[in-house]
C-alpha positions as CSV (number, residue, x, y, z in Angstrom):
1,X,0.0,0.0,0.0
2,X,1.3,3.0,-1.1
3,X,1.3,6.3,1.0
4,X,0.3,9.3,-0.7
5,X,1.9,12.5,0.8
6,X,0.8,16.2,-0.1
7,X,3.6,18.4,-0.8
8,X,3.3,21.9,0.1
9,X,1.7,24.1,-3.1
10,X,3.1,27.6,-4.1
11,X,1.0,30.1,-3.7
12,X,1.1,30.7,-7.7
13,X,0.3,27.8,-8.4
14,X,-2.9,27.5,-5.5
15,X,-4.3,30.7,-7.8
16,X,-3.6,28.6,-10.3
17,X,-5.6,26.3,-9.6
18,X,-8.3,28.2,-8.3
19,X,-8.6,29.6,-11.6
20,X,-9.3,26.3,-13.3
21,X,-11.3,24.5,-10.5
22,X,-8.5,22.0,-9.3
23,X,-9.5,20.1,-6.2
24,X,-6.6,20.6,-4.4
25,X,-7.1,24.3,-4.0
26,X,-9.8,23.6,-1.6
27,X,-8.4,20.8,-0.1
28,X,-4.6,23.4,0.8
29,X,-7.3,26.4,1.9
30,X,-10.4,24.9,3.1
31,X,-11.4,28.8,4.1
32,X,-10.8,31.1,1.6
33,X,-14.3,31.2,0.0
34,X,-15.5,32.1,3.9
35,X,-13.2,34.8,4.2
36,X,-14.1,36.6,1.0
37,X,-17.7,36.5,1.7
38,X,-17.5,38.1,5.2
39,X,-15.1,40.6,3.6
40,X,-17.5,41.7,1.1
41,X,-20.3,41.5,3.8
42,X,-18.3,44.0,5.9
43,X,-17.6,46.5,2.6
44,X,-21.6,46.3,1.8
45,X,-22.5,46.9,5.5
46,X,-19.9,49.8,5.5
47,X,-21.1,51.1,1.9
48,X,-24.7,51.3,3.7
49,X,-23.5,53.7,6.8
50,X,-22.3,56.1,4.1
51,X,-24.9,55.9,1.7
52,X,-27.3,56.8,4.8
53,X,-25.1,59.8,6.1
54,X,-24.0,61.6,2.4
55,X,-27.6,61.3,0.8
56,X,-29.1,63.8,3.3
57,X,-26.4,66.0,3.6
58,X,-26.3,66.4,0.0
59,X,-30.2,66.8,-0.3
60,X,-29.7,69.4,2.2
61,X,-27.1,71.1,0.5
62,X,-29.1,71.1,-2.8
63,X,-31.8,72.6,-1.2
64,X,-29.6,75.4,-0.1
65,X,-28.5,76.1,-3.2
66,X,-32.0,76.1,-5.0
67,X,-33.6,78.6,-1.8
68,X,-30.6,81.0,-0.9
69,X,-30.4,82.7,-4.8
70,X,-34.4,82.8,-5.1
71,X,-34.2,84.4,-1.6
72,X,-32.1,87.3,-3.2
73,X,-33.9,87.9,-6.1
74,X,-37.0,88.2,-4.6
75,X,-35.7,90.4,-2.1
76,X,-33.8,92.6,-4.6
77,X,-37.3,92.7,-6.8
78,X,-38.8,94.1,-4.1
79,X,-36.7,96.7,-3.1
80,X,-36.6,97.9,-6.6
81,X,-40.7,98.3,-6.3
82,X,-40.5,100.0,-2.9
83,X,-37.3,102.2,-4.2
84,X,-37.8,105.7,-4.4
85,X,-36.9,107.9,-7.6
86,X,-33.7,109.4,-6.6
87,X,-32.7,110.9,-10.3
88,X,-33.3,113.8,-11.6
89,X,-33.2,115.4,-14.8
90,X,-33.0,119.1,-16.0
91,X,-34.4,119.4,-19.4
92,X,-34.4,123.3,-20.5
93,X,-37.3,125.1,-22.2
94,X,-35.0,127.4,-24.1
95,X,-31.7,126.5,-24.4
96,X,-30.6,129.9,-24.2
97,X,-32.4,129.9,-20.4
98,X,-30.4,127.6,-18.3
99,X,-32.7,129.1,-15.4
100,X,-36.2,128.6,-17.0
101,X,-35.6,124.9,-17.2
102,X,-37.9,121.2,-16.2
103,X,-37.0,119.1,-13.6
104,X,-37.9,115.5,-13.9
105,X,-37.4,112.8,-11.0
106,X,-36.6,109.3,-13.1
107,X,-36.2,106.2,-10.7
108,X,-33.5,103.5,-11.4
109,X,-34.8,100.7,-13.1
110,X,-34.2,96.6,-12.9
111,X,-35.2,97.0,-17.3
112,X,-31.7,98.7,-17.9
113,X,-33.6,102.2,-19.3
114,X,-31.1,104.7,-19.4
115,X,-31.5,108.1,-20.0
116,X,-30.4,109.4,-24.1
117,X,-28.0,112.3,-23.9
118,X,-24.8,113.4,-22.4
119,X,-25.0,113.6,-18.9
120,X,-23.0,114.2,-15.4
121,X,-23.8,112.5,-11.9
122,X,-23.9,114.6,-9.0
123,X,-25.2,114.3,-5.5
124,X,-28.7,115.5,-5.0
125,X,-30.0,118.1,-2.4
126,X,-31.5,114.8,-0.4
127,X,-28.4,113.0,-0.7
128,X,-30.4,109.6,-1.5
129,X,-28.5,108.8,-4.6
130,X,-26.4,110.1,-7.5
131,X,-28.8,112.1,-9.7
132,X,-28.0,112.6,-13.6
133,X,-28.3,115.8,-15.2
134,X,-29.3,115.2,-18.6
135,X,-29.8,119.1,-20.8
136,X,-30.7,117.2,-24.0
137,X,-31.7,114.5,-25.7
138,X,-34.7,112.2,-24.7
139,X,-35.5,110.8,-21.3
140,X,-36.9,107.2,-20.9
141,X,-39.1,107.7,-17.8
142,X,-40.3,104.9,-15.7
143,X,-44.1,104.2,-15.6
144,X,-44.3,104.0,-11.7
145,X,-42.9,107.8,-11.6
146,X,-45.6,108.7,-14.4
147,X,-48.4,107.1,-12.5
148,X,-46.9,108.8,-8.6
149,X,-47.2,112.4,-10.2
150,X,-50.2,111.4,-12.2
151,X,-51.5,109.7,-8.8
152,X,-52.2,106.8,-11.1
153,X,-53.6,108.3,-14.2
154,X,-56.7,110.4,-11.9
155,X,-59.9,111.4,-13.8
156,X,-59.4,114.6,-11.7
157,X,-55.8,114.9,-13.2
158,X,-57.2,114.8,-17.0
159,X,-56.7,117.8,-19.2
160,X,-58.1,116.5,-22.3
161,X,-58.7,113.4,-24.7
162,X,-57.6,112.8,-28.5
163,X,-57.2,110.6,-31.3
164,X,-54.0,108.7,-29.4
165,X,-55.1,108.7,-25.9
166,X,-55.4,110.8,-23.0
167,X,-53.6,113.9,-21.2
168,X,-53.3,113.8,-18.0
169,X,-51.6,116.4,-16.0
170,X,-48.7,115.5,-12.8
171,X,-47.0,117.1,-10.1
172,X,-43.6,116.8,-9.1
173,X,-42.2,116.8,-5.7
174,X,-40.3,120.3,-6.6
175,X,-43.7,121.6,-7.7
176,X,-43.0,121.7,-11.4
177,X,-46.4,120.2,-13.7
178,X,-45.6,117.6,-16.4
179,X,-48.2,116.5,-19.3
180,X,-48.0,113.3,-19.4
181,X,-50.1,111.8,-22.5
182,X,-51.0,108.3,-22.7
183,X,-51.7,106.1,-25.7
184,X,-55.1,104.0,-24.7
185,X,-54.8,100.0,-24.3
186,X,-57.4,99.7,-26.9
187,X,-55.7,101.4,-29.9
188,X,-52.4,99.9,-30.2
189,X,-51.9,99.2,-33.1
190,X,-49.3,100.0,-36.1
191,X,-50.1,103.5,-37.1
192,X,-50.2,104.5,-33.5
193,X,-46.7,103.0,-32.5
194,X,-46.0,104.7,-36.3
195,X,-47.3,108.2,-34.9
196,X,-45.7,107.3,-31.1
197,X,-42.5,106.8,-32.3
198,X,-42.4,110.0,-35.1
199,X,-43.4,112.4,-31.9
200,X,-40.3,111.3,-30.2
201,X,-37.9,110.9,-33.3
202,X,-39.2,114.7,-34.7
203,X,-38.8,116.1,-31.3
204,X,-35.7,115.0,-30.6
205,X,-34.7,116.9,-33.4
206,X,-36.1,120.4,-33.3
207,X,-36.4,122.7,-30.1
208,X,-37.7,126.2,-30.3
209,X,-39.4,128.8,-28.0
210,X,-42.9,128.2,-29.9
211,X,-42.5,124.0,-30.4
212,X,-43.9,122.0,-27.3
213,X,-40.6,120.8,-25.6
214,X,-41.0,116.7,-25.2
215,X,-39.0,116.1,-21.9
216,X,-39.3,111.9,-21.8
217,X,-41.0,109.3,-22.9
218,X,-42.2,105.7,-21.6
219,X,-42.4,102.5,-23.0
220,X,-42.8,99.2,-21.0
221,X,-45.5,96.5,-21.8
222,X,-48.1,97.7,-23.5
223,X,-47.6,100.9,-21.7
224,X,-46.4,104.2,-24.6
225,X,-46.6,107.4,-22.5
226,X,-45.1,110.8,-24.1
227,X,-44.3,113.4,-21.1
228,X,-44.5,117.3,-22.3
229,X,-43.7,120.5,-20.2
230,X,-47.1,121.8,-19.3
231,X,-49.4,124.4,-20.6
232,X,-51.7,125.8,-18.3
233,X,-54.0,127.6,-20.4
234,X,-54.9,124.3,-23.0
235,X,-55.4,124.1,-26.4
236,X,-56.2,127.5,-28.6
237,X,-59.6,125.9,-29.8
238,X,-60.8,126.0,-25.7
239,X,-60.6,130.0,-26.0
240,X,-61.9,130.3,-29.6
241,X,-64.3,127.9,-29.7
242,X,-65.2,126.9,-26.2
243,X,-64.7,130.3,-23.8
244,X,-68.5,130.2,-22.5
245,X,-68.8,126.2,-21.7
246,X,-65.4,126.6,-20.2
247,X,-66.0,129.9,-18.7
248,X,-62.9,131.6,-20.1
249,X,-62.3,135.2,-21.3
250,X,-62.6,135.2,-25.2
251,X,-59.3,136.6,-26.8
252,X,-58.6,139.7,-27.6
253,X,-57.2,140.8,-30.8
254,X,-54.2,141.7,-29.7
255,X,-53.9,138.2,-28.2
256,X,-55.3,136.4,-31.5
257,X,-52.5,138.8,-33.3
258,X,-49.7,137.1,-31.1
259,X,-51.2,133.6,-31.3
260,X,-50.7,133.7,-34.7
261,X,-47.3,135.1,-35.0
262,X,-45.7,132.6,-32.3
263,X,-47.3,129.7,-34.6
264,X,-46.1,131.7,-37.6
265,X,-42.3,131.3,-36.2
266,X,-42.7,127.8,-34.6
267,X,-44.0,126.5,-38.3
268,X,-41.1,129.2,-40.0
269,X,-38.5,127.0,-37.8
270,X,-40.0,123.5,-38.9
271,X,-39.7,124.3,-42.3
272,X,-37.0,126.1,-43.0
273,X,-34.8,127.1,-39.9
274,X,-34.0,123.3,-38.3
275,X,-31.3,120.9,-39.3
276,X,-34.3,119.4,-41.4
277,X,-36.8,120.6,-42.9
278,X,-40.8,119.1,-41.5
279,X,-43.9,118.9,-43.2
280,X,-46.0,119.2,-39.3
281,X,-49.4,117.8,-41.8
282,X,-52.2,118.3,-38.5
283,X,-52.0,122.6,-37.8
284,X,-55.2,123.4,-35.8
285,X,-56.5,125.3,-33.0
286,X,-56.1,122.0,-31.1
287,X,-52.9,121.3,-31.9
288,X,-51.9,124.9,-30.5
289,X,-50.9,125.1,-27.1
290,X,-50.8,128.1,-24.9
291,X,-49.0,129.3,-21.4
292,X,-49.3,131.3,-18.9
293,X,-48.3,134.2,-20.5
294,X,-51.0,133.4,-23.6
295,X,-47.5,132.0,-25.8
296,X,-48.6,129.7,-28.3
297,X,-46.5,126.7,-28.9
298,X,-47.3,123.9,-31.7
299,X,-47.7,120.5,-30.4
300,X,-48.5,117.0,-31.6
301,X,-46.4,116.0,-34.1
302,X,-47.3,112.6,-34.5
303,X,-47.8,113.0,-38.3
304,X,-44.8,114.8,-39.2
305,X,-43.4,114.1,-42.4
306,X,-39.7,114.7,-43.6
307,X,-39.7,117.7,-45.8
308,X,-38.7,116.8,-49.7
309,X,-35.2,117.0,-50.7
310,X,-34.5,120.4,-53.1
311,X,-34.7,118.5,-56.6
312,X,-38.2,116.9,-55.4
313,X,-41.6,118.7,-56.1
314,X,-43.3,116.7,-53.2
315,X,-43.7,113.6,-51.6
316,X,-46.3,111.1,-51.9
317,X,-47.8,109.9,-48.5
318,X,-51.0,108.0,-47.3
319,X,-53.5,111.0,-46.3
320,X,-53.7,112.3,-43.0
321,X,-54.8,115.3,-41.3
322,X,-58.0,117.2,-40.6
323,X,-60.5,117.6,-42.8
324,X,-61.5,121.5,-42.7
325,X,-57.3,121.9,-42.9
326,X,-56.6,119.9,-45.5
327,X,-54.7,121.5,-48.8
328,X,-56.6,120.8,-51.6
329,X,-53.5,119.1,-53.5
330,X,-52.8,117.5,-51.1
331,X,-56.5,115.8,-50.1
332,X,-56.8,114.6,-54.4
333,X,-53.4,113.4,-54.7
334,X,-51.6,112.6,-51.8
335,X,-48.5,114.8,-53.0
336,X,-47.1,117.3,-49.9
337,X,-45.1,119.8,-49.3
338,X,-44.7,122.7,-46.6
339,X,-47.0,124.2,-48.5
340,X,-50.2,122.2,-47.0
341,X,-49.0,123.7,-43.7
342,X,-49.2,127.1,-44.4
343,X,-52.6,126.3,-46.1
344,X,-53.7,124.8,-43.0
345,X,-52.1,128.0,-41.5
346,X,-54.6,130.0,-43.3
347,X,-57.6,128.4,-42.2
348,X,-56.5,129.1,-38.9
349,X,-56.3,132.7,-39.4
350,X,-59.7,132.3,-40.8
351,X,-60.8,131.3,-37.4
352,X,-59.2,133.6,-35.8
353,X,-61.1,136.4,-37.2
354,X,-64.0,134.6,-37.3
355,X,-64.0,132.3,-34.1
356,X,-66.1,130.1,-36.7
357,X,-64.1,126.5,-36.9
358,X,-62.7,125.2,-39.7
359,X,-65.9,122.9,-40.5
360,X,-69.5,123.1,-39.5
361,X,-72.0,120.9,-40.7
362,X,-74.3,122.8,-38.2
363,X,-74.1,126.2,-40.1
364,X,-76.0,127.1,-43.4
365,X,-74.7,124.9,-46.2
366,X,-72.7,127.7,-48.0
367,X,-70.6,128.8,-44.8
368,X,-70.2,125.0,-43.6
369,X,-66.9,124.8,-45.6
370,X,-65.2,127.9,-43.9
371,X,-61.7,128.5,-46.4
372,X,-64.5,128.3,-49.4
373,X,-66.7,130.9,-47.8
374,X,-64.1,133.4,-46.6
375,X,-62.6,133.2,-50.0
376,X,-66.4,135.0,-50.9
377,X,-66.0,137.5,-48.2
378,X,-62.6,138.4,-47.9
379,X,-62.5,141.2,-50.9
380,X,-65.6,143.2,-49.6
381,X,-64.5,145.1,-46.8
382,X,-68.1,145.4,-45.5
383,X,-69.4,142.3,-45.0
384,X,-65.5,141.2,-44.0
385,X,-66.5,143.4,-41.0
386,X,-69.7,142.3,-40.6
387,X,-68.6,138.8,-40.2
388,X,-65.9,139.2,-37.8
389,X,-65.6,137.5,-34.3
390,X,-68.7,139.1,-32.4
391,X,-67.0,139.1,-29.2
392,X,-64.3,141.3,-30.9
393,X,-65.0,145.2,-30.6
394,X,-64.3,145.7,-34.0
395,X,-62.6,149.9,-33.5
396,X,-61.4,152.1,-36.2
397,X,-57.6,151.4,-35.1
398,X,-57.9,147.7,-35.4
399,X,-59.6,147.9,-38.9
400,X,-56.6,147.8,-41.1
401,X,-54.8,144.7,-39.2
402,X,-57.9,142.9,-39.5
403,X,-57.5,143.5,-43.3
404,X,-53.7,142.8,-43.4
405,X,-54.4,139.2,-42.0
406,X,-57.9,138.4,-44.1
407,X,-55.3,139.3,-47.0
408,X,-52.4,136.9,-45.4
409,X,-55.0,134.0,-45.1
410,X,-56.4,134.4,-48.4
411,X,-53.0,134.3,-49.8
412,X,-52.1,130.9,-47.6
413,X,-55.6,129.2,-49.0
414,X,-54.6,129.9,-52.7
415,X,-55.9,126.8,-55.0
416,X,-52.0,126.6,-56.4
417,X,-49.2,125.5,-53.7
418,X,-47.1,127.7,-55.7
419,X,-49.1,130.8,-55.1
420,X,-49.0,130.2,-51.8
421,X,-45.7,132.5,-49.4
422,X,-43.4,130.7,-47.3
423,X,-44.0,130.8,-43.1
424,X,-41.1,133.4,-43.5
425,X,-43.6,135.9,-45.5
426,X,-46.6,135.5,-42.6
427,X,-43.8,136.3,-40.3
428,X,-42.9,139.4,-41.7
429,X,-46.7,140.6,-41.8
430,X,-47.6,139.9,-38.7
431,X,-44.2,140.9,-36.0
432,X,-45.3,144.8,-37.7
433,X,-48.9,144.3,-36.5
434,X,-47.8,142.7,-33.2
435,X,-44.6,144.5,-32.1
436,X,-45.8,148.3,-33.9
437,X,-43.1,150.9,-32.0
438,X,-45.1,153.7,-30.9
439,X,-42.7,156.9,-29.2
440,X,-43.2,158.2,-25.7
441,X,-45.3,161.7,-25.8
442,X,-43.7,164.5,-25.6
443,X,-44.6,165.2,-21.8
444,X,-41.5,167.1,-19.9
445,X,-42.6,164.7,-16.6
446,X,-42.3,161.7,-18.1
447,X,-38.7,163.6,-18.8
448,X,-38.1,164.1,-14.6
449,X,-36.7,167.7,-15.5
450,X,-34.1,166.9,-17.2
451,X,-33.3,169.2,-20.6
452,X,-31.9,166.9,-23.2
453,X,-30.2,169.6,-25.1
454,X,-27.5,170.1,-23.0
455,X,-23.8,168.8,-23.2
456,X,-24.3,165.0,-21.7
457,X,-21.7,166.0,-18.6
458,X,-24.2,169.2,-18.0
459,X,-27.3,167.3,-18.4
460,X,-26.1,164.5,-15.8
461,X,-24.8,166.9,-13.0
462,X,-28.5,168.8,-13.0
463,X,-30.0,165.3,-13.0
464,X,-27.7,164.4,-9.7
465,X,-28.7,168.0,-8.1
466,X,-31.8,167.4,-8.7
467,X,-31.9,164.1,-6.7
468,X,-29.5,165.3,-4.4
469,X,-26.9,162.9,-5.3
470,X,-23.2,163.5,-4.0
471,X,-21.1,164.5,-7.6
472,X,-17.9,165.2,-5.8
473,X,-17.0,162.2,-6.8
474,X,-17.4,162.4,-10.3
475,X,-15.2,164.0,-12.6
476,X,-17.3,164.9,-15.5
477,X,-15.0,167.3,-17.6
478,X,-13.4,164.5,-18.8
479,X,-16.0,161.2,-19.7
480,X,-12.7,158.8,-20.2
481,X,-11.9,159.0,-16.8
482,X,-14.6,156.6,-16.0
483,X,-13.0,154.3,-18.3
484,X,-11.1,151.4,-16.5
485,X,-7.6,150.9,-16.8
486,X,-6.3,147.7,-19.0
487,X,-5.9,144.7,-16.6
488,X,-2.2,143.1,-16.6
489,X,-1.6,140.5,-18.7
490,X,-4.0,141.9,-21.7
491,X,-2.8,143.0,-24.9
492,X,-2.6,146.4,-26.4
493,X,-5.7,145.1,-28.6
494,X,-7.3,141.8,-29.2
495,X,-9.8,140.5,-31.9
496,X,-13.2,138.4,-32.2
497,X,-10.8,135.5,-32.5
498,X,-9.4,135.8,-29.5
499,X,-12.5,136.1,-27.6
500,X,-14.0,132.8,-28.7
């Protein structure tokens, strides 16, 4: 019998075996299969633990994440809404008159709107924020500031109603009064935006004493608001048309003589005298706009047309306008020129002499058409007169400047465009009428004693004695004396050059 004995195996070679199933790899390790299954017991038991601690810390920390940056930008949102307007803007009525100027409060906005122009940031008198002072250009207004001074669009704060929307008047914290003129809901629609955005474009353009300045503007949503410095006194056609329901004095002549001089100029400017030349297409008593003071501004000029270039006779446009205004060319063929303005310019003379409106279906069928009528009247002096504004007290010394401007507004209304003067010509006609120099009467008091044909040093010494001023002072036998002497530093003469 033999005796089998089991050499010792190689570790190698027990893998080995392991590998290809050999019996005596269990037989030399009768435990490894135990061990590795406890070992890979322990790892799962182990994975488990950190599987239960890491998933809700990273829940947790997801959550974190999610809340902490919707926490900010809520918070942020609604500071912006509670924020108050801490810019403000200067926009002046004449540029000439840094002192006459518009202040509007603009608050910061989350949209980005900036305000157009060249601007510098100072500290304002409240010291809540930098303020921009913008002196041109076009202002984009928020539409929370519009409704705070409109104390959110008040019946109480409407001035009037029109084609685009409504006027409504607001109040700024410095006391100032805005117009602030806002396109209905209802009729948005192309040729509105078209008309919105020509008011801003035009305006942005031209600037005159007798234009109505447009300080901002608003768009956001369906929001479109235009903001205007304010007229107190409304639209011409309230004083013209509509004294006794609004219980207003009616204009004088002498007023109606101005009106129409300041709109002479503002339309002289639009056509000829700004960078470009603008057809305004709407002139009427409603589109006239008067201060304080009774000056008439031009407003609305959401119809403007671009002017044709020199070789052009005219340009061809879809109609618009007023009918009772409308040229006649102009109305048949859709060709314009600057000539349908002062045509329209006429008419309104017409009603100024009249206070009859443009068109009247309510008037005998002959005078319903008012430029076709006058043009009947106009050369017969007596029943020119006798058709005059009632409320006017027609006097002897007022008779011939009523027939100057019955002759100016027949020659505006001429059939022909071509027979029709430039705004420059009704200028010239009316600043005589308006601005006539009259001298002081001869009255020796108006004179305080004084005889103006003495030497000038005589004449001032009896003026001093005679309001017992000191003229010890004064040497008057020689008037250069009062002449300053040449600071250092200038030169023995200097010329225009050297004073720009």
């Amino acid at each position: 019998m033999k005796i089998l004995h089991f050499l010792p195996l190689h570790h190698n070679q027990l893998l080995l075996m392991a590998k290809l199933h050999h019996p005596l790899a269990k037989l030399h390790h009768p435990m490894a299969n135990s061990s590795q299954t406890s070992k890979k017991e322990s790892q799962r038991r182990s994975n488990s633990k950190l599987v239960a601690v890491v998933a809700p810390v990273a829940s947790l920390a997801a959550l974190v994440l999610l809340v902490v940056p919707l926490s900010i930008y809520f918070c942020k949102k609604k500071k912006h809404v509670h924020q108050e307007p801490n810019s403000i803007v200067v926009h002046p009525r004449d540029p000439s008159d840094t002192d006459n100027a518009v202040k509007v409060v603009v608050s910061n906005n989350i949209n980005g709107n900036t305000s157009i122009g060249s601007g510098s940031g100072s500290r304002d008198s409240s010291g809540t924020g930098e303020s921009h002072v913008i002196e041109a250009g076009n202002l984009v207004i928020s539409v929370q500031v519009l409704r705070n001074v409109t104390k959110n669009f008040a019946p109480e704060n409407e001035l009037g109603r029109g084609g685009f929307g409504v006027v409504y008047k607001g109040d700024l914290d410095d006391g100032t009064k805005i117009a602030v003129k806002r396109m209905e809901a209802g009729i948005i629609s192309n040729k509105a935006v078209d008309e919105f955005q020509s008011e801003i474009a035009v305006l942005s353009k031209v600037r005159h004493r007798h234009l109505v300045s447009l300080l901002g503007y608003s768009v956001e949503g369906n929001e479109r608001m235009l903001v205007y410095e304010y007229m107190p006194q409304g639209a011409l056609s309230r004083h013209l048309f509509h004294w006794k329901t609004y219980n207003l004095e009616p204009l004088s002549w002498k007023r109606r003589l101005n009106i129409a001089l300041d709109v002479a100029r503002g339309m002289e400017y639009l056509h000829s005298l700004a960078h470009q030349s603008f057809i305004h297409r709407d002139l009427k008593p409603s589109n006239v706009l008067l201060g304080d003071d009774f000056k008439a501004k031009v407003a609305d000029f959401g119809l403007v047309k671009l002017a044709p270039d020199q070789g052009q006779q005219s340009v061809v446009t879809r109609l618009a306008g007023t009918f009772g205004y409308l040229a006649p060319e102009y109305a048949v063929t859709g060709k314009i020129t600057t000539k349908a303005d002062v045509f329209s310019f006429g008419v309104v003379l017409m009603e100024l002499l009249t206070g009859l409106m443009a068109l009247d279906d309510r008037r005998p069928e002959e005078q319903q058409y008012l430029a076709a009528w006058f043009w009947r009247i106009k050369s017969d002096r007596e029943k020119l007169l006798a058709n005059i504004d009632p409320v006017l007290d027609v006097k002897e010394e007022i008779v011939d400047s009523i027939i100057a401007i019955a002759e100016l507004a027949g020659h505006c209304t001429a059939r022909e465009p071509n027979q029709r003067p430039e705004m420059g010509h009704a200028v010239n006609v009316l600043a005589p009428l308006v601005e006539k120099w009259k001298p002081w009467d001869d009255d020796t008091e108006e004179y305080s004693g004084i005889d103006y044909s003495l030497p000038l040093n005589q004449m001032v010494k009896g003026w001093q004695e005679a309001e017992g001023k000191d003229t010890s002072y004064v040497d008057l036998g020689d008037s250069k004396g009062s002449i300053p002497a040449r600071p250092t530093g200038f030169a023995e003469s200097f010329t225009s050059a050297d004073g720009r």
